[in-house]
C-alpha positions in Angstrom: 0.0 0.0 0.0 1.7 3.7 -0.9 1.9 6.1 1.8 -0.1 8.4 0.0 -2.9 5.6 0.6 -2.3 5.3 4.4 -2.3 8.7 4.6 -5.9 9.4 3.3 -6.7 6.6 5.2 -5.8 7.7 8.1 -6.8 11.2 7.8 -10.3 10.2 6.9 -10.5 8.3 10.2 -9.2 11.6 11.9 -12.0 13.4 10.7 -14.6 11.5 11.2 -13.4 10.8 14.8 -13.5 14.6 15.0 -16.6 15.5 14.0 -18.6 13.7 16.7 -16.7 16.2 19.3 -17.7 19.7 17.3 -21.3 18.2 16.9 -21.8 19.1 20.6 -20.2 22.5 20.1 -21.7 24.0 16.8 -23.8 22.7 14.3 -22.4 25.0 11.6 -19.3 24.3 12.2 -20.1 20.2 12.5 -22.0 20.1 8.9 -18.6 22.0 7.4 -16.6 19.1 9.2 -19.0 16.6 7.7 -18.9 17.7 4.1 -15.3 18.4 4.7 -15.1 14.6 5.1 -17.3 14.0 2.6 -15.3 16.1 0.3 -11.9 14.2 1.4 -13.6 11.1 0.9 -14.7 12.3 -2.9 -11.3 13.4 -3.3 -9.7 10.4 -2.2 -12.1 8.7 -5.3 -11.0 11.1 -7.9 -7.7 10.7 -7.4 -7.7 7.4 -7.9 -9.6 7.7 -10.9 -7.8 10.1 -12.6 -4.5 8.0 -12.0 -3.2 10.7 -9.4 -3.3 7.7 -6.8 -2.5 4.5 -6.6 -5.7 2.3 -6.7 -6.1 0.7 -3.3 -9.6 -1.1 -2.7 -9.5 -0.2 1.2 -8.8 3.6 0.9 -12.0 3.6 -2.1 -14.1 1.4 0.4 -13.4 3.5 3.5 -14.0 6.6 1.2 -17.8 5.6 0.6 -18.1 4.0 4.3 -17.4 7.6 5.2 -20.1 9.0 2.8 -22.4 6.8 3.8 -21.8 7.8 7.7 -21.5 11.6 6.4 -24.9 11.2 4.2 -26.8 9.4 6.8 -28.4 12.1 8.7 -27.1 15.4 6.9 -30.8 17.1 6.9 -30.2 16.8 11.3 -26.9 19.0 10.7 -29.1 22.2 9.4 -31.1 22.6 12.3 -33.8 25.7 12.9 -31.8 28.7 13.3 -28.7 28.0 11.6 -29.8 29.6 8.8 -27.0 32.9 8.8 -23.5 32.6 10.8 -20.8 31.1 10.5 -19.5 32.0 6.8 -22.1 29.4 6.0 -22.9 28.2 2.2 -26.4 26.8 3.0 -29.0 28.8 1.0 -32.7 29.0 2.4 -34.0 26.6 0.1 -32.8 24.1 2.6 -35.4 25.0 5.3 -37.8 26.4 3.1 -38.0 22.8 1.3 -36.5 20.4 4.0 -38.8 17.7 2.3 -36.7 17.9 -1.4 -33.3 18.5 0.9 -33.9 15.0 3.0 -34.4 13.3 -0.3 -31.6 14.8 -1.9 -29.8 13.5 1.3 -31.3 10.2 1.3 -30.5 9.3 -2.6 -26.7 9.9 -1.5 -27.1 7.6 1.3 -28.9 5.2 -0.3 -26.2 5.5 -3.2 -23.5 4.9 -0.7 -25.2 2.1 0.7 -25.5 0.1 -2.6 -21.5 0.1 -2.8 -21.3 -0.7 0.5 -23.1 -3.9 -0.4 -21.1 -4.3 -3.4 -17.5 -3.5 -2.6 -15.7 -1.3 -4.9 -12.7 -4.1 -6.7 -11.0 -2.3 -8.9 -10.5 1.0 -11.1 -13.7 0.4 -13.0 -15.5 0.2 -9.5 -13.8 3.7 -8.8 -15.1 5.0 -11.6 -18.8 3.8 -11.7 -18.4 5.0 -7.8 -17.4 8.6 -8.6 -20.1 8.7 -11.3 -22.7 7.6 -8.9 -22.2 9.4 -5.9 -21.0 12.3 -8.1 -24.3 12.7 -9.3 -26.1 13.0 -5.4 -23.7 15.8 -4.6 -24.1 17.7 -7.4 -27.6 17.1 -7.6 -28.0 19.0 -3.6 -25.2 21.3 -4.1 -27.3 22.8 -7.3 -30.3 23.7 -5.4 -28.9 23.9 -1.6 -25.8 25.4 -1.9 -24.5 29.0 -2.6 -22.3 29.4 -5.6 -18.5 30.0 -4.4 -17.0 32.8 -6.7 
């Protein structure tokens, strides 16, 4: 395994550990720490299929595990009142139409869940991956999330 493999690894494991202690703190600054991970994790995917990494099954499998923990209650992290503060990128759409956000949430977990079942193998299984859960984030980020830039 490269060391640029047990390093993502590892520092995926470090954030998630993390973000259980600032949940009790902040909840703005606990759903940046989640899609922080989640964008580490998507990161970790990309890399590999782009050839900028090494495939390694366990890095891409612990890279959706921690979508899948990230995804599964990400409509909890935007509670009542955390609208403004905290240099946040949430737009109102995601209290205004917490119903279209949970699904949007869901079809990410849901998407994570299926390659849990079905462990990603090899490159192709990166790919297909990216593709897949790709598609969720994009899909929320459109609607639910303020344009950087």
């Amino acid at each position: 395994m490269s060391k640029r493999a047990v390093f993502v690894g590892t520092a995926l494991a470090v954030l998630i550990a993390a973000t259980a202690t600032w949940a009790a703190m902040d909840p703005i600054a606990t759903r940046k720490a989640v899609m922080k991970n989640n964008g580490a994790a998507m990161g970790a995917l990309a890399a590999m299929a782009k050839g900028e990494a090494e495939f390694d099954a366990r890095v891409a499998n612990l890279a959706v595990r921690t979508l899948y923990n990230g995804s599964a209650d990400i409509p909890g992290l935007f509670p009542p009142g955390t609208e403004t503060g905290g240099d946040t990128e949430a737009l109102p759409a995601i209290w205004s139409d917490a119903a279209g956000f949970a699904a949007k949430a869901e079809a990410m977990n849901a998407a994570a869940a299926k390659l849990i079942a079905n462990p990603i193998e090899d490159l192709a299984g990166v790919q297909a991956a990216l593709g897949a859960l790709g598609q969720t984030c994009q899909g929320c980020h459109e609607t639910y999330r303020m344009k950087k830039g």
